[in-house]
C-alpha positions as CSV (number, residue, x, y, z in Angstrom):
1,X,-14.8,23.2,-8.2
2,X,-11.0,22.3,-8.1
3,X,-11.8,19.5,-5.5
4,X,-14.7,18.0,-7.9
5,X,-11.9,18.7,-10.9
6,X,-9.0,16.7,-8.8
7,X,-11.5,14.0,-7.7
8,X,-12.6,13.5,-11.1
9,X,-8.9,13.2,-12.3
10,X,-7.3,10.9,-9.7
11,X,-10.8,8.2,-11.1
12,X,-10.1,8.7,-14.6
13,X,-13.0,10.3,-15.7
14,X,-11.5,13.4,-16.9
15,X,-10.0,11.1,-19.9
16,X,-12.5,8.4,-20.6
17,X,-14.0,10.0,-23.8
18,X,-10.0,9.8,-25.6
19,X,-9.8,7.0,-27.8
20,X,-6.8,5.1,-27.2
21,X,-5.7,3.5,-30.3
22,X,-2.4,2.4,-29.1
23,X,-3.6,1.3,-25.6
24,X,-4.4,-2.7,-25.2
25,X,-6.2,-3.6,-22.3
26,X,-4.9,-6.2,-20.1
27,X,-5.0,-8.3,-17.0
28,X,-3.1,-11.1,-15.0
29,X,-5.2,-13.5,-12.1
30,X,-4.8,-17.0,-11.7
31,X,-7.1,-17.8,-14.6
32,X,-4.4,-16.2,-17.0
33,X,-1.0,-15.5,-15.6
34,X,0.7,-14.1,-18.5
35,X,-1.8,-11.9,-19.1
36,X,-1.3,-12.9,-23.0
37,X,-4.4,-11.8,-25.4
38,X,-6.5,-14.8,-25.8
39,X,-5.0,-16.6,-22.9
40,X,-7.5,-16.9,-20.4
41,X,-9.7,-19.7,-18.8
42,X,-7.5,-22.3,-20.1
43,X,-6.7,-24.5,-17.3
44,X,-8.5,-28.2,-17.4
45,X,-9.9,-29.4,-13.9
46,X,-7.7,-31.7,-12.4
47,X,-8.1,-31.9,-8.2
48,X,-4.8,-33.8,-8.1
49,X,-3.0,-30.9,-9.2
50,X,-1.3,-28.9,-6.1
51,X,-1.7,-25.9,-8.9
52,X,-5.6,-26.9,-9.5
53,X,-6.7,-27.6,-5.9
54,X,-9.7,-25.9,-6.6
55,X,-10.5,-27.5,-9.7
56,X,-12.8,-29.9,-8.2
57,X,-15.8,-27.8,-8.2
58,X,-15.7,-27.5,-11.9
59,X,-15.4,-31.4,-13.1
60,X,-18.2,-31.7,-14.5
61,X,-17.9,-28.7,-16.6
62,X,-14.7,-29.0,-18.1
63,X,-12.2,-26.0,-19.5
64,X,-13.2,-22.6,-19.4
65,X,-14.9,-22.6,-16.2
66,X,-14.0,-21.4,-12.7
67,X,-11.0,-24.2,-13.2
68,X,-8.3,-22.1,-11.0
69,X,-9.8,-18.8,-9.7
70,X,-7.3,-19.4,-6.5
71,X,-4.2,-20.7,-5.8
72,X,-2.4,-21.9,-2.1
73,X,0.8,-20.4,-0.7
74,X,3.2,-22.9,0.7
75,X,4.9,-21.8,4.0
76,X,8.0,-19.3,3.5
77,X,7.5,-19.7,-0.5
78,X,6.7,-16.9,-3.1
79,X,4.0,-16.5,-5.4
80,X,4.8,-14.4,-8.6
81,X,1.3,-12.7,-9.2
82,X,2.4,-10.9,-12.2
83,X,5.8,-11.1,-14.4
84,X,5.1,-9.4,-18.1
85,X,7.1,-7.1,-20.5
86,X,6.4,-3.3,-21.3
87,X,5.7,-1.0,-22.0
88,X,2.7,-0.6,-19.7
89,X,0.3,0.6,-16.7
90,X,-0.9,-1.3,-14.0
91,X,-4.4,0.5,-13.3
92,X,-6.1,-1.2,-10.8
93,X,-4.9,-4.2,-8.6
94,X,-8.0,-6.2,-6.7
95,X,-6.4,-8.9,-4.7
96,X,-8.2,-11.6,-1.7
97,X,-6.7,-13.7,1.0
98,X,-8.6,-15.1,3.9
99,X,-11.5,-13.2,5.9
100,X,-9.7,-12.7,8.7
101,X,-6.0,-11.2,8.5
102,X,-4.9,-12.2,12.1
103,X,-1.4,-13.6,11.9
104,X,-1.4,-13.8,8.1
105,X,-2.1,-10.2,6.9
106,X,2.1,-9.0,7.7
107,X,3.3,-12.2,7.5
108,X,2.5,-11.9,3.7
109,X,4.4,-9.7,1.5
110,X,3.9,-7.3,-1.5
111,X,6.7,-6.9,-3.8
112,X,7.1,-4.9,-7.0
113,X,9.8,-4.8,-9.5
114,X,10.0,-2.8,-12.6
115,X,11.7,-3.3,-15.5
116,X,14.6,-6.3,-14.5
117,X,15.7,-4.6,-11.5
118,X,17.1,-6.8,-8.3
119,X,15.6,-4.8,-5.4
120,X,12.1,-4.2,-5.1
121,X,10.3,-0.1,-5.7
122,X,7.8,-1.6,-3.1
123,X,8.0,-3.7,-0.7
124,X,5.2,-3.7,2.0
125,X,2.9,-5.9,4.4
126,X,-0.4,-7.2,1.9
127,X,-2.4,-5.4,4.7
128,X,-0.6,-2.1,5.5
129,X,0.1,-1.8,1.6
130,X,-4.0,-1.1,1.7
131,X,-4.2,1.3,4.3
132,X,-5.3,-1.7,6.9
133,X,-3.1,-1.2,10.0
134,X,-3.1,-3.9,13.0
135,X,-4.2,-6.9,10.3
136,X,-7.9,-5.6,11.5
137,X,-10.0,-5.2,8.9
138,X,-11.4,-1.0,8.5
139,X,-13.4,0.1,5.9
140,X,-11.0,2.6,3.5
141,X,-13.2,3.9,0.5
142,X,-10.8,6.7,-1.3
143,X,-9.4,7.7,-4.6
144,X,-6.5,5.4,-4.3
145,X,-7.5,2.4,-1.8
146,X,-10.4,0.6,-1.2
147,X,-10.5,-1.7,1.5
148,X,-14.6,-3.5,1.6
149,X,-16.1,-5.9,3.1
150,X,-15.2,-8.5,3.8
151,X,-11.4,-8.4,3.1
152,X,-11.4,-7.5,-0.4
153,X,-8.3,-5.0,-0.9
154,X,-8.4,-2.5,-4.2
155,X,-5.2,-0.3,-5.3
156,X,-5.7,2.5,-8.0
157,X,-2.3,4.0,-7.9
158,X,-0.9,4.0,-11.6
159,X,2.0,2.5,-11.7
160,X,4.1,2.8,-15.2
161,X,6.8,0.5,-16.2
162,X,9.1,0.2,-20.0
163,X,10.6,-2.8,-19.8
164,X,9.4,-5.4,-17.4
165,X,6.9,-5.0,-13.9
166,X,6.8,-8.4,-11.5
167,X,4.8,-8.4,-8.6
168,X,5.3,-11.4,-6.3
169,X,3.5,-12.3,-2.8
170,X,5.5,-14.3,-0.4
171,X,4.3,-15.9,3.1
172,X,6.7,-15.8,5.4
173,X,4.8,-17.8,7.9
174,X,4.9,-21.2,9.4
175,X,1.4,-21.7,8.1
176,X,0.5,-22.3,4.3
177,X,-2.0,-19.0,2.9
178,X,-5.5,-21.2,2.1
179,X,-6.4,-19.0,-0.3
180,X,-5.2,-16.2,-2.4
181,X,-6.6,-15.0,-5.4
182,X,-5.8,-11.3,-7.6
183,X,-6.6,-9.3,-10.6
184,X,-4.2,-6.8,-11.6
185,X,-5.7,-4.8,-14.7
186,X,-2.9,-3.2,-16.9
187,X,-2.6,-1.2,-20.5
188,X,0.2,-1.9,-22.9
189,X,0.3,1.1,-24.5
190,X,4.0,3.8,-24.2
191,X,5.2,5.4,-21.4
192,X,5.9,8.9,-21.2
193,X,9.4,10.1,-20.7
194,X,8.4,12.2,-17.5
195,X,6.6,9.5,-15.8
196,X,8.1,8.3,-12.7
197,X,8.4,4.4,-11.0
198,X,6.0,3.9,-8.4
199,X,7.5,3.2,-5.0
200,X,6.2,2.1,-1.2
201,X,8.2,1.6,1.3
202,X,7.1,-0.2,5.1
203,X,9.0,1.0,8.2
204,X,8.1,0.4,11.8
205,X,9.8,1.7,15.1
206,X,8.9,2.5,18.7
207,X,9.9,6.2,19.7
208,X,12.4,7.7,22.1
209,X,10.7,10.0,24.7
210,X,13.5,12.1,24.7
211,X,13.8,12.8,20.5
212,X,10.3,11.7,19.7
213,X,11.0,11.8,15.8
214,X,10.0,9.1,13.2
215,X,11.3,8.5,10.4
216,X,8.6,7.9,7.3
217,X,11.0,8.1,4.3
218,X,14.3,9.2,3.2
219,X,14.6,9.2,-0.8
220,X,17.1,10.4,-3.4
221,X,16.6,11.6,-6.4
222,X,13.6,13.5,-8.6
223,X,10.5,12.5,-7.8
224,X,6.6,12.9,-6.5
225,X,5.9,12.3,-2.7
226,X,1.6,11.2,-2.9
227,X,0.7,9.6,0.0
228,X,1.3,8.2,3.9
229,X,-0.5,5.7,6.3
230,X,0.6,4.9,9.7
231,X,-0.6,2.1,11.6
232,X,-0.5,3.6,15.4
233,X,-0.2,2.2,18.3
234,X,-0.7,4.2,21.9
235,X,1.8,3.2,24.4
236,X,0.7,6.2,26.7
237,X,-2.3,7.4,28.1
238,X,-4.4,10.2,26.6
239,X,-4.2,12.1,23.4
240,X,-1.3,11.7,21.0
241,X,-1.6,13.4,18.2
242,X,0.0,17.0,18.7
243,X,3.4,15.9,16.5
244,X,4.0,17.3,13.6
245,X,5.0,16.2,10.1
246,X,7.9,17.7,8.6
247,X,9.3,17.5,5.0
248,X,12.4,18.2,4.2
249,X,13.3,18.7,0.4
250,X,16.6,19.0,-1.4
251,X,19.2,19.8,1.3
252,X,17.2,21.3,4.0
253,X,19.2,20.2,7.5
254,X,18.1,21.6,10.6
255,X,14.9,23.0,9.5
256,X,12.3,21.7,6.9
257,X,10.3,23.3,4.6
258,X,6.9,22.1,4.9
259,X,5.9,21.6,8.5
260,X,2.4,21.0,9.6
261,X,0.6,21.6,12.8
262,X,-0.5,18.7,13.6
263,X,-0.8,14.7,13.4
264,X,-5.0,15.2,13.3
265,X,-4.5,18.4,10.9
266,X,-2.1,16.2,8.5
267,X,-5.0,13.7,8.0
268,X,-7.6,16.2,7.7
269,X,-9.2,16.0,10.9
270,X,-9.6,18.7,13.8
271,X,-9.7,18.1,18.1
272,X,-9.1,14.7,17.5
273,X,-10.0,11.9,15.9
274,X,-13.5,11.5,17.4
275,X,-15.0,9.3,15.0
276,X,-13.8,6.8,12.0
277,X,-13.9,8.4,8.8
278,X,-12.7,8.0,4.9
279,X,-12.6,10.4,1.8
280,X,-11.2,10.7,-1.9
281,X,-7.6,11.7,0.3
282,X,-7.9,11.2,3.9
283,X,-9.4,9.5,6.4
284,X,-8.8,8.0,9.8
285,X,-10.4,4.7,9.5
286,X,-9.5,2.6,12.9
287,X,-10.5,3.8,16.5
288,X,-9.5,0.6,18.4
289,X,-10.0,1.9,22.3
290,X,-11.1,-0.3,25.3
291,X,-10.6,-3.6,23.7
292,X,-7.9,-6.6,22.4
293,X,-4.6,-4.8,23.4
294,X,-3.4,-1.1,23.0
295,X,-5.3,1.8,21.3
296,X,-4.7,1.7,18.1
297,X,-5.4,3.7,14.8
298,X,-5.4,3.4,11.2
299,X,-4.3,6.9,9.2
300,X,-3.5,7.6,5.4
301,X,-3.2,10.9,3.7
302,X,-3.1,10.8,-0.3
303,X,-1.4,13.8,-1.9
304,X,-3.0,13.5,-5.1
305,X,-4.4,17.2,-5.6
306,X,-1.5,18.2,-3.6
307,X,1.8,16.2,-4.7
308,X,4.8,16.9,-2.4
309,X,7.7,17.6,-5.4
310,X,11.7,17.1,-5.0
311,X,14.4,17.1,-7.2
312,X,17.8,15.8,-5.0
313,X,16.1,14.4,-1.9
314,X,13.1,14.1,0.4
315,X,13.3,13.0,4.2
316,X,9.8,12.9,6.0
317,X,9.2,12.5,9.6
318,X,6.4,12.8,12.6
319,X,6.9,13.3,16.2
320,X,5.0,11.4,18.8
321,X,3.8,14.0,20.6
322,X,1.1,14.1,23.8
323,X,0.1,16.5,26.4
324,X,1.2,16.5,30.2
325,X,-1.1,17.1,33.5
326,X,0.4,20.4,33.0
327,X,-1.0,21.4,29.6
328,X,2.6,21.4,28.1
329,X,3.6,19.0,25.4
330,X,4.2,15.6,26.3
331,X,7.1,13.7,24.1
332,X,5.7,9.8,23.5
333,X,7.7,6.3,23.2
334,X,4.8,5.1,20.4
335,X,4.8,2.2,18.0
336,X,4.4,3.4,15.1
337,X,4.5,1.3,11.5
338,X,4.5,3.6,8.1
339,X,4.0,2.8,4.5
340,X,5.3,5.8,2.6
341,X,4.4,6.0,-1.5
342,X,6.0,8.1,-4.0
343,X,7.1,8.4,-7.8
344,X,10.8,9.1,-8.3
345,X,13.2,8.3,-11.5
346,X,15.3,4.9,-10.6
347,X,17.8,4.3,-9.0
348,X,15.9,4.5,-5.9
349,X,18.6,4.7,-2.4
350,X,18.6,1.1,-1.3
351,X,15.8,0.5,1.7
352,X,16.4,-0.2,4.7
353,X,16.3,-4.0,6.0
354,X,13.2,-5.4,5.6
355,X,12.2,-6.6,9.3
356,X,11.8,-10.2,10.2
357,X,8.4,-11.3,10.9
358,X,8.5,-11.0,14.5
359,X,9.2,-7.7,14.3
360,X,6.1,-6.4,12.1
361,X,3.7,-8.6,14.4
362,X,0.9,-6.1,15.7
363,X,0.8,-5.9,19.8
């Protein structure tokens, strides 16, 4: 009964029957940017327009039509997606690119910024920010993400802001994005005073057989912990999932104070990952073995029925951890990329450097 309860929380339904009198629906996508009541379908065909280059379908219909459902991405240029005042919710975000992520799907980059400030509360691959790990496409049909096919990427984390929330996309590859297209569904309505800033944060490192740690997050502050994915990559033979996640919360040092028993059991599995799987808040939805390159897999973990709270500071890290011929544990130089998510009150600590592109390249 609590799961159905939580499940039917983290969709909404628990709240649809309340009238919301000061709520106004809203939504930004290339066919109205600002999102403004009254403001959309406006744009007149005109195929000679760099801004209307897919106008020419619609010619002969004239305004109001499909005039700009998509929009190109110069090379190493940025794409504000959304840029309106508060108060407000984003609710859902639905957002396209091409069919195939190869080369494109880390080279292009998520960024959210709430209320004025200068350093993004998210700031994440388009494809890892969906739970898609390796820019190869997996199926991810959970409360918060939904990943289907073809390449069509859905968010449902709510994500509050008072002032101001901008959301860019910027291609930071040689070649221009053909096509990208987004609908990101807010409510103006007020914002309670307990509500924290949503926050993802993309980290990527190769670990150190003799301290096999990695690092998911290090935060300051009050706030929610609700959610991991790792994209993982096998750089060893055999099984490697025997690390454990740690969490430690508001000064612990040496020892944490949550610390699992497992990398399978943190996602919800058992023995292994022996098949693909996704639910409401887990699921391990890539099993790439025998083909293109390394094993690889794709993991997320929401903690939506089960939030992870902290009110000075939260560090969060994994092992890479295998076994040896001998049946004792084996410690494993992995690649391992993270996106971490969380609600805290700003000022967030500053992240760390975002990596250059050939750095977040899959192997």
């Amino acid at each position: 009964m609590f799961l159905f309860a939580a499940f039917a929380a983290a969709q909404g339904l628990d709240s649809l029957a309340h009238l919301t009198p000061q709520a106004n629906t809203r939504m930004v996508s290339p066919e109205n940017p600002t999102g403004e009541k009254g403001k959309g379908a406006m744009a007149v065909p005109n195929p000679g327009d760099p801004d209307l280059a897919f106008s020419g379908a619609s010619v002969d219909l004239g305004q109001g039509w499909k005039v700009r459902p998509f929009v190109k991405v110069k090379p190493h240029s940025t794409q504000t997606m959304m840029d309106v005042a508060g108060p407000g919710e984003i609710r859902h975000i639905w957002m396209a690119t091409s069919p195939d992520w190869k080369g494109n799907g880390r080279a292009s980059v998520l960024r959210f910024y709430w209320d004025g400030e200068e350093t993004p509360s998210v700031e994440v691959p388009m494809t890892d920010f969906f739970a898609v790990g390796h820019e190869i496409f997996a199926r991810v049909n959970s409360a918060a993400v939904a990943v289907v096919p073809k390449s069509a990427m859905n968010c449902y984390w709510p994500m509050p802001f008072r002032k101001r929330a901008k959301v860019t996309f910027t291609n930071d590859s040689d070649a221009e994005v053909g096509l990208l297209t987004w609908q990101i569904a807010y409510v103006e309505a007020p914002v309670a005073d307990d509500a924290g800033y949503f926050h993802a944060q993309w980290r990527r490192a190769v670990t150190n057989r003799e301290r096999p740690d990695y690092t998911i997050l290090e935060a300051q502050g009050e706030g929610r912990y609700v959610g991991t994915f790792l994209a993982w990559t096998q750089l060893s033979d055999g099984w490697f999932g025997e690390g454990e996640v740690k969490f430690y919360i508001d000064g612990d040092t040496k020892f944490p104070t949550i610390a699992g028993t497992g990398t399978e059991d943190y996602f919800g599995g058992s023995y292994g990952f022996p098949e693909v799987y996704t639910t409401p808040f887990m699921g391990s939805t890539l099993s790439w073995k025998g083909k293109d390159g390394p094993p690889k897999w794709s993991l997320y973990r929401w903690h939506i029925p089960d939030p992870i709270n902290f009110h000075k500071d939260l560090r969060i890290t994994i092992q890479a951890l295998g076994w040896w011929p001998n049946r004792r544990y084996q410690p494993l130089a992995d690649d391992i990329a993270s996106v971490a998510y969380w609600y805290q009150r700003e000022p967030h600590a500053a992240f760390p450097p975002f990596p250059a592109l050939p750095r977040r390249w899959p192997r």
